[in-house]
N, C-alpha and C positions, 0 to 999 in steps of 0.2 A: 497758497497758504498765506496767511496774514501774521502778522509780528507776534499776535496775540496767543494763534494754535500754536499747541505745544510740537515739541519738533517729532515726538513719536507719538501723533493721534494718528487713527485710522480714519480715515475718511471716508464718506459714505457710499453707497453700493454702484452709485453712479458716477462718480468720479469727482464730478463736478463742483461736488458743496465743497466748501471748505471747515465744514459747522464736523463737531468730531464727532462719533459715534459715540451715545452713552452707553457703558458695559453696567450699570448698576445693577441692584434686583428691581426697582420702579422700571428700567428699559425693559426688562429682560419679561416682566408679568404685560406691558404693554403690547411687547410682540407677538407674547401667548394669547392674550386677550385677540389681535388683532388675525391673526393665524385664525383662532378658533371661528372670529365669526367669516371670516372666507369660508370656513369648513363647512358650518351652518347654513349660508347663503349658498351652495353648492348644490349644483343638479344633481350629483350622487345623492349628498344628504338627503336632499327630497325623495328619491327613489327609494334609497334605504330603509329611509321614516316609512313611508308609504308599503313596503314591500312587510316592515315588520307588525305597523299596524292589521295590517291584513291578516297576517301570522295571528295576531292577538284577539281580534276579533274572529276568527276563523276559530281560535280554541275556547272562547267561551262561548260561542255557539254550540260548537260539540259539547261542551262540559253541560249546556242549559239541555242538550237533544239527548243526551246520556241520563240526564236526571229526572225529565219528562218519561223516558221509557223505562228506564226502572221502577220509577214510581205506579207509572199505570198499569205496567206488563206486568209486575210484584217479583220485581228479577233482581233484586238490590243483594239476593244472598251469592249470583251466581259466581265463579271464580274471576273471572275477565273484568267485571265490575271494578274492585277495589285498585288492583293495580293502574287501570284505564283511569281514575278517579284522581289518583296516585301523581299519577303521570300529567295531565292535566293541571294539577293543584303545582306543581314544579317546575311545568312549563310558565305555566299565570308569574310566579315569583320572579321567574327568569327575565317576564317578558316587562313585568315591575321595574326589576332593577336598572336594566338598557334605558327605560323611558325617565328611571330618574337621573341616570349619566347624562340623559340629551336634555332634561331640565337642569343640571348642573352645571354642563355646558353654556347653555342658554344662556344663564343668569350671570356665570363667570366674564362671557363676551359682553355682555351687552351693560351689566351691572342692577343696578332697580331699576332701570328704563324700560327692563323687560314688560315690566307688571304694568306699563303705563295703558296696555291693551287689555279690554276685559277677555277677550278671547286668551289673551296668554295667563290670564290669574284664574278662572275656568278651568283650562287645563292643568292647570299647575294645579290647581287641587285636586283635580281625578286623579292626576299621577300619584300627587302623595298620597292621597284617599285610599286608592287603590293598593300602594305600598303596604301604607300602614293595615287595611286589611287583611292582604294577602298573608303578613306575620305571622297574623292572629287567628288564622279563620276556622278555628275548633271553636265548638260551645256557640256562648252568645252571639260571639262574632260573627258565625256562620251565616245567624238572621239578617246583621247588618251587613254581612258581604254579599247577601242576596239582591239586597235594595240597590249599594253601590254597584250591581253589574249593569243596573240600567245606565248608570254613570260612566262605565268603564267603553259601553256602546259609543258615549258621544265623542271615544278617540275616532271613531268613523266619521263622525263630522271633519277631524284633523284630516281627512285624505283628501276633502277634498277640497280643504286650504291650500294640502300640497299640489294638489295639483291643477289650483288655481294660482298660483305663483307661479307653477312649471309652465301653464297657459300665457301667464302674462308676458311671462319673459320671452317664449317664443311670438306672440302676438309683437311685442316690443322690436324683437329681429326680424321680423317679416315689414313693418311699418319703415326699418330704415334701410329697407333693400329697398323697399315699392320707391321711398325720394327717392336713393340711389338714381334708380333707372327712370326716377322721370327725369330730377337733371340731366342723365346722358342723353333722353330723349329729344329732349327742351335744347340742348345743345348740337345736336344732335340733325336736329329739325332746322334750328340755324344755320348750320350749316348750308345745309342744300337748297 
């Protein structure tokens, strides 16, 4: 410690600095911030995103094959209709709200840097799009939340951001195992 650190700072997680820990609320939103985007940049993350997109296009699939078959079979009065419809329309909300947490998230980590990608300002407005449809989607809405489900499809494009990220990263560890083993090779081969 130096003349300067107060005699009851805490010092940092490694021992070694002698710089004090700031306890403030700027520390304390920077950790959150920093915590969050590990969270983000995480292979779970990706899986989960991935696992729920799929959930969500899987139900507006159903919700567009349920609407096609009522309408042509002329089954819209039968009992299992409204509830199935019900149910659907609750799920979509559901699956709204989770996508604006991970766009809140998003934005929390990273701050307006996020938007710097037109892929992430794209999505960023189907998610809200979609929110803000989902609300509303009695009456007039309903026409316009027709149009935005072609919109809400292009979270299927997000899958396979994810898992071209998931791709890189493993291409990435496979690339420094192959040096790995030629150094040893290379050394290896000196040897003998």
């Amino acid at each position: 410690m130096s003349e300067n650190t107060p005699l009851f700072a805490q010092l940092s997680n490694d021992g070694n600095s002698s710089e004090p820990i700031a306890h403030g609320p700027a520390s304390r939103v920077r950790r959150a911030r920093a915590q969050t985007r590990r969270f983000l940049s995480s292979r779970a993350k990706h899986w989960i995103l991935l696992a729920l997109i799929l959930l969500d296009v899987a139900g507006i699939l159903t919700d567009i094959f349920i609407a096609l078959i009522t309408c042509e079979l002329h089954r819209r009065d039968e009992a299992w209709v409204a509830p199935t419809q019900y149910g659907l329309t609750v799920f979509s909300l559901a699956m709204s709200c989770v996508f604006m947490v991970e766009l809140a998230m998003s934005i929390f980590a990273d701050g307006m840097r996020y938007f710097a990608s037109w892929f992430h300002c794209l999505d960023a407005f189907v998610i809200v799009g979609s929110f803000a449809v989902d609300l509303v989607q009695h009456g007039l809405a309903a026409e316009i939340a027709s149009l935005l489900v072609v919109l809400r499809l292009w979270r299927f494009v997000k899958i396979v951001q994810e898992v071209s990220v998931e791709q890189a990263e493993v291409m990435g560890e496979l690339r420094r195992r192959v040096e790995e083993l030629e150094r040893q090779l290379e050394a290896h081969a000196g040897s003998v």
